[in-house]
Backbone as JSON, one array per atom type, in Angstrom:
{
  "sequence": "XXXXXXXXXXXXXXXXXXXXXXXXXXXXXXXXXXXXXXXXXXXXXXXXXXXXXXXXXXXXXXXXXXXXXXXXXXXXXXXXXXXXXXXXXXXXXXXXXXXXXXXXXXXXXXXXXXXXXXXXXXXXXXXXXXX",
  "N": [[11.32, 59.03, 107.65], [13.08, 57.31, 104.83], [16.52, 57.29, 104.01], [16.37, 60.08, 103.63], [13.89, 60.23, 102.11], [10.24, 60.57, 102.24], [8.09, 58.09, 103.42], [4.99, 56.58, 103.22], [2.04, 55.43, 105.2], [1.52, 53.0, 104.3], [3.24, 52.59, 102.47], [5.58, 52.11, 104.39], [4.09, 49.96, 106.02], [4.35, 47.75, 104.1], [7.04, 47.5, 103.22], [8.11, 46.53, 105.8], [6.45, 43.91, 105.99], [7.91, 42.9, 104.38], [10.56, 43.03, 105.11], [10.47, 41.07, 107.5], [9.56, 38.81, 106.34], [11.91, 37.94, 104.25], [13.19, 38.15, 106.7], [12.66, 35.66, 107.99], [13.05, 33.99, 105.63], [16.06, 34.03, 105.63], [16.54, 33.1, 108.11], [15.65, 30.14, 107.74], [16.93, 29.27, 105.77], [19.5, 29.41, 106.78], [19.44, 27.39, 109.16], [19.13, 24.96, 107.76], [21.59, 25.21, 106.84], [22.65, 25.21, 108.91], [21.92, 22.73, 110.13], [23.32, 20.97, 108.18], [26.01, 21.36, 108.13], [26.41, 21.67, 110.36], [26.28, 23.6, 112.04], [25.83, 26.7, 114.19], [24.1, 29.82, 114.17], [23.65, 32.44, 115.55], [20.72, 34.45, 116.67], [21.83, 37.69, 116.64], [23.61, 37.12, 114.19], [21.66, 36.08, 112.16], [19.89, 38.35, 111.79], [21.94, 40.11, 111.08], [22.63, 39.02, 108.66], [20.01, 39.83, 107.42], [19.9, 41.88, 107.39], [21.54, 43.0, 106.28], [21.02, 41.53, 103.37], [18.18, 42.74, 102.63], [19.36, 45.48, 102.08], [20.85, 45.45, 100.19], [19.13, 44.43, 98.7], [17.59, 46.58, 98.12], [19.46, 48.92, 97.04], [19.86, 47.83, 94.87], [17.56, 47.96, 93.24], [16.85, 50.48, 93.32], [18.92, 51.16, 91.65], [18.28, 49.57, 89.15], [15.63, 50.53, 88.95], [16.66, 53.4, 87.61], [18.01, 52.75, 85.77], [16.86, 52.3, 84.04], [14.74, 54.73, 83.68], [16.81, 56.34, 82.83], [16.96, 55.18, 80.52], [14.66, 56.15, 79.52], [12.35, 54.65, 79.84], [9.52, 52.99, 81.48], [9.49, 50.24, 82.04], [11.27, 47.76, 83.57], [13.67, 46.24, 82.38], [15.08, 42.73, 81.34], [17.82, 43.59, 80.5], [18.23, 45.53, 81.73], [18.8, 44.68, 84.32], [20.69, 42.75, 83.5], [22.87, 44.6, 83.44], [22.87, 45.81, 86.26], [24.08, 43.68, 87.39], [27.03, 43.59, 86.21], [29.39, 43.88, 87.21], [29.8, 41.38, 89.14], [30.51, 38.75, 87.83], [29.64, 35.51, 88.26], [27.27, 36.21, 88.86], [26.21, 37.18, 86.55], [26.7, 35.66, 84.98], [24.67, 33.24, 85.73], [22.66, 34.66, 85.56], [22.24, 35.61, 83.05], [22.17, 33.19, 82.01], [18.94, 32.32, 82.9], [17.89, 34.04, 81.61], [18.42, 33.17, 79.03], [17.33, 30.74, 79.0], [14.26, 31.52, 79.68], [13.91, 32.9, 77.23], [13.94, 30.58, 75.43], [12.1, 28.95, 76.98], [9.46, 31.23, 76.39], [9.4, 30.96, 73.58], [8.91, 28.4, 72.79], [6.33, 28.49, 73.39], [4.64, 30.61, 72.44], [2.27, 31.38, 70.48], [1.62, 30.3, 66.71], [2.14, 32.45, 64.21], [-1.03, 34.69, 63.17], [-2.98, 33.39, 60.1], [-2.59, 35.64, 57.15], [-5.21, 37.6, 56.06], [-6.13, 37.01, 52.2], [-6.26, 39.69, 49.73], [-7.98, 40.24, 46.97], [-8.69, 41.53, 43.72], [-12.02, 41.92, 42.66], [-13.79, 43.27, 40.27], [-12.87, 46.48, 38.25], [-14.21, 47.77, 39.33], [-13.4, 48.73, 41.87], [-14.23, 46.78, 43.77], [-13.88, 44.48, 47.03], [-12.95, 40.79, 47.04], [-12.79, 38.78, 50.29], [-10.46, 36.22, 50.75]],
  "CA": [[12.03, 59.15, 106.37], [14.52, 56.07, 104.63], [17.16, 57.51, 102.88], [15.72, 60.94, 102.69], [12.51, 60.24, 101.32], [9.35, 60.25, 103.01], [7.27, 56.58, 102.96], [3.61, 56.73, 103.55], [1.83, 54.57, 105.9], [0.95, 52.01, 103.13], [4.78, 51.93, 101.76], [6.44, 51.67, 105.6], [3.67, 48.43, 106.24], [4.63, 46.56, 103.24], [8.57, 47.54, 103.74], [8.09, 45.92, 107.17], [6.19, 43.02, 105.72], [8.85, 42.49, 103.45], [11.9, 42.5, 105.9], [9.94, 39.62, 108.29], [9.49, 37.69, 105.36], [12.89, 37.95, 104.54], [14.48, 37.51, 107.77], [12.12, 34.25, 107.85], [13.68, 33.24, 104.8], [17.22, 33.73, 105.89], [16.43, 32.44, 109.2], [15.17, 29.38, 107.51], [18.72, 28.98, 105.38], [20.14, 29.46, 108.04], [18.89, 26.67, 109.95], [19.0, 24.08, 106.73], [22.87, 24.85, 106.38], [23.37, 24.62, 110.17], [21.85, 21.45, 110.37], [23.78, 20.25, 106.94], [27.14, 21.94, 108.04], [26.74, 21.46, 112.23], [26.9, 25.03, 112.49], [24.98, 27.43, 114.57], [23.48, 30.74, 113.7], [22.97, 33.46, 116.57], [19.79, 35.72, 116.51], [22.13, 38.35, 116.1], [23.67, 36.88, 113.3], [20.72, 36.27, 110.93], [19.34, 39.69, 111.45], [22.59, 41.08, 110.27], [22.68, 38.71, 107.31], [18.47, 39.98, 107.1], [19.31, 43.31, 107.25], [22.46, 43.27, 104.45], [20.48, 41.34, 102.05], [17.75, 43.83, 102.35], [20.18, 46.94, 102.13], [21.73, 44.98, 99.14], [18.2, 44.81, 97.1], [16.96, 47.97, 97.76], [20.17, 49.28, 96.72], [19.67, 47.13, 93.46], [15.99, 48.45, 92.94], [17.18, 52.1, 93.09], [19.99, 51.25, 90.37], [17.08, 49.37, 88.03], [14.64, 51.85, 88.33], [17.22, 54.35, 87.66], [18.73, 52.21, 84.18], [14.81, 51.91, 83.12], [14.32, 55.88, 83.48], [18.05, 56.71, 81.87], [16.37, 54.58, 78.89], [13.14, 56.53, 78.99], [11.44, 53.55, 79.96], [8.73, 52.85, 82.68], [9.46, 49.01, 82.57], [12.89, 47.33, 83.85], [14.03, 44.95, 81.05], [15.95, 42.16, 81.39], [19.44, 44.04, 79.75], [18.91, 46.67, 82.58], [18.72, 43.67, 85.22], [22.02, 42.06, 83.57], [23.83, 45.86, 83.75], [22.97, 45.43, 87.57], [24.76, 42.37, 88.05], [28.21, 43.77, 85.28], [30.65, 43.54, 88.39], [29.72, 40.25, 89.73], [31.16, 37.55, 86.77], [29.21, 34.27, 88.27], [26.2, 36.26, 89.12], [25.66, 37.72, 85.39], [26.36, 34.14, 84.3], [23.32, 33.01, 86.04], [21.22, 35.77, 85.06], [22.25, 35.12, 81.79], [21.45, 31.56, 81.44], [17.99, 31.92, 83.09], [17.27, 34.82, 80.56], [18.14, 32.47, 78.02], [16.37, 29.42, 79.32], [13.31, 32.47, 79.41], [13.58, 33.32, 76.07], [13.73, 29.95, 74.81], [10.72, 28.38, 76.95], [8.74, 31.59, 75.9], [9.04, 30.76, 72.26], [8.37, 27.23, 72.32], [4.84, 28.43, 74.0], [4.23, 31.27, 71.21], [1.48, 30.79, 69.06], [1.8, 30.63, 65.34], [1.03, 33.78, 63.4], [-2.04, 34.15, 62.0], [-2.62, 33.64, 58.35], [-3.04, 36.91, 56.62], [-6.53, 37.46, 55.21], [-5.74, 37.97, 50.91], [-7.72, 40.44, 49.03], [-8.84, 39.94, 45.57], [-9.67, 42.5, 42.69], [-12.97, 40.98, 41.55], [-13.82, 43.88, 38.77], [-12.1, 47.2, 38.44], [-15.08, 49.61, 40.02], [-12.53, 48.6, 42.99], [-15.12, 45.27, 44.76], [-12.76, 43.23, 46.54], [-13.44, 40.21, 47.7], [-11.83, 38.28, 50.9], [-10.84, 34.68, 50.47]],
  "C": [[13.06, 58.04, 106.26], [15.42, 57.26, 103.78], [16.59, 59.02, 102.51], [14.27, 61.4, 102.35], [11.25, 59.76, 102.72], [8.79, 59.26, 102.31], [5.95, 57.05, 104.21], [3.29, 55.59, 104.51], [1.82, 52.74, 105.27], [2.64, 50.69, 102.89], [5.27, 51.32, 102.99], [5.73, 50.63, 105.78], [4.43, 47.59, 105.46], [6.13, 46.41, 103.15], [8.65, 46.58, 104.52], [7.78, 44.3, 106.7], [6.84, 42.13, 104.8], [10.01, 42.36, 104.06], [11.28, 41.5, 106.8], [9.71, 38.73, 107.12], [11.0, 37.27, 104.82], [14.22, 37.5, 105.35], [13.51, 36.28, 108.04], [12.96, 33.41, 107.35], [14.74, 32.7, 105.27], [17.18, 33.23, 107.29], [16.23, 30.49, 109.07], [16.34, 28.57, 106.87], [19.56, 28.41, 106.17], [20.59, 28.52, 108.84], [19.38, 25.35, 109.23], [21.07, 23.77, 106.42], [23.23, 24.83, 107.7], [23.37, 23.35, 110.71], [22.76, 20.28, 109.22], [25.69, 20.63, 107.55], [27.62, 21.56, 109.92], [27.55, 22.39, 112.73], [25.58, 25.73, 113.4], [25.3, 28.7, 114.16], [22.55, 31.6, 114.95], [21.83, 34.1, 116.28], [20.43, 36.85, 115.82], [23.0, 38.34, 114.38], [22.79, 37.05, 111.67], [20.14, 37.6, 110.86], [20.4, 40.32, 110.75], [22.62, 40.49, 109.0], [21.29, 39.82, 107.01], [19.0, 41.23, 106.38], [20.65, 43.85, 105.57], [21.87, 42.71, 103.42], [19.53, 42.4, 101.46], [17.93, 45.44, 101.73], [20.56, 46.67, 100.38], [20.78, 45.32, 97.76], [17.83, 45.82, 96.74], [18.06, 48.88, 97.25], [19.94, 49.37, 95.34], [18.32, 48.11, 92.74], [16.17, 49.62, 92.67], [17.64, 51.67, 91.52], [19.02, 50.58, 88.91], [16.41, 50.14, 87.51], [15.18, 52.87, 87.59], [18.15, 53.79, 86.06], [17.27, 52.76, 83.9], [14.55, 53.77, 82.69], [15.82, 56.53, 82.44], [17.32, 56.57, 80.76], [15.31, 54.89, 78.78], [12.26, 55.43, 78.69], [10.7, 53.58, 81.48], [8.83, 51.22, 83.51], [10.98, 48.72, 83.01], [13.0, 46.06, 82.85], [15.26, 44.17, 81.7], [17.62, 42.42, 81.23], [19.26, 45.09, 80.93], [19.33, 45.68, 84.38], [20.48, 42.77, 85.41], [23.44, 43.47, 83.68], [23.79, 46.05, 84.86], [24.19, 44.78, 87.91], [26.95, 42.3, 86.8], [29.45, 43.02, 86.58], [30.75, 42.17, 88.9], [29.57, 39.02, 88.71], [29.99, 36.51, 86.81], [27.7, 35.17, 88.7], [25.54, 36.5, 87.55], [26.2, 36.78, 84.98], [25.18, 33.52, 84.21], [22.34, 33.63, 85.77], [21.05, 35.15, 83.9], [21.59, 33.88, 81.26], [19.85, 31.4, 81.77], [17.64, 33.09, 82.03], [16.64, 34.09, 79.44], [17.2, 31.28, 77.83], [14.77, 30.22, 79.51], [12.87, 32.52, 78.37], [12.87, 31.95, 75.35], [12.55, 28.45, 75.06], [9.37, 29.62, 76.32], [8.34, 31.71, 74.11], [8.82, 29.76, 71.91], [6.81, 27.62, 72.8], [4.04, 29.14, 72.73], [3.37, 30.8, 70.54], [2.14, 30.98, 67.51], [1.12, 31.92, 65.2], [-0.21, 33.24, 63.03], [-1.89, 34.25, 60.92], [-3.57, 35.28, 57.66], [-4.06, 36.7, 55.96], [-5.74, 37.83, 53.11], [-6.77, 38.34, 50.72], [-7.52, 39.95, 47.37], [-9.41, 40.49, 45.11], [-10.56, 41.67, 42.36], [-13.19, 41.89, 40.25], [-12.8, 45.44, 39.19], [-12.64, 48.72, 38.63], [-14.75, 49.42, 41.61], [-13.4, 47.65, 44.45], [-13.94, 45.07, 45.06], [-13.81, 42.41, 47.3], [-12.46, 39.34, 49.04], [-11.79, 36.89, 50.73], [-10.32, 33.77, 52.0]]
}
């Protein structure tokens, strides 16, 4: 059990497969700002960064899912993503701006409408015709 809740064989693999990918990542950081900074980075170190980032999202993920269902929704929207991030000023800046930089490459892609078919009384035993 995490937290309570029982996780199936399925969920606890891909959990797992998701904190080694993870502590990869931040292992990989890690490494990039020790060699940029001429710092080192213990084993035990990066696992505890691993394991607070992890703690941090799944934290997050609860509090999403948990806007999305408040709002009688099944999806997580962007506005429940930036009510996540309220407390943290420069993080809901950044959200913000990639929302916007979102919005405004998915409407240069947009197709045009289509053009509405018109109808056309031809007589008044109610023919039409389409043009």
């Amino acid at each position: 059990t995490k937290n309570g809740h029982k996780m199936d064989d399925e969920t606890l693999a891909q959990s797992q497969r998701f904190k080694a990918a993870l502590h990869y990542a931040v292992g990989e950081i890690c490494r990039e700002i020790g060699e940029t900074e001429e710092l080192s980075f213990s084993r035990e170190v990066v696992a505890a960064i691993s394991e607070t980032v992890y703690n941090f999202a799944e934290m997050h993920a609860r509090d999403l899912e948990a806007f999305a269902l408040h709002g009688k929704r099944k999806v997580i929207t962007a506005e429940d993503v930036k009510l996540c991030c309220r407390r943290n000023a420069n993080l809901l800046q950044l959200v913000n701006g990639w929302h916007e930089n979102l919005k405004s490459k998915k409407a240069a892609v947009q197709k045009p409408p289509k053009k509405k078919t018109k109808v056309k009384t031809v007589d008044s035993d109610s023919d039409l015709e389409l043009l």
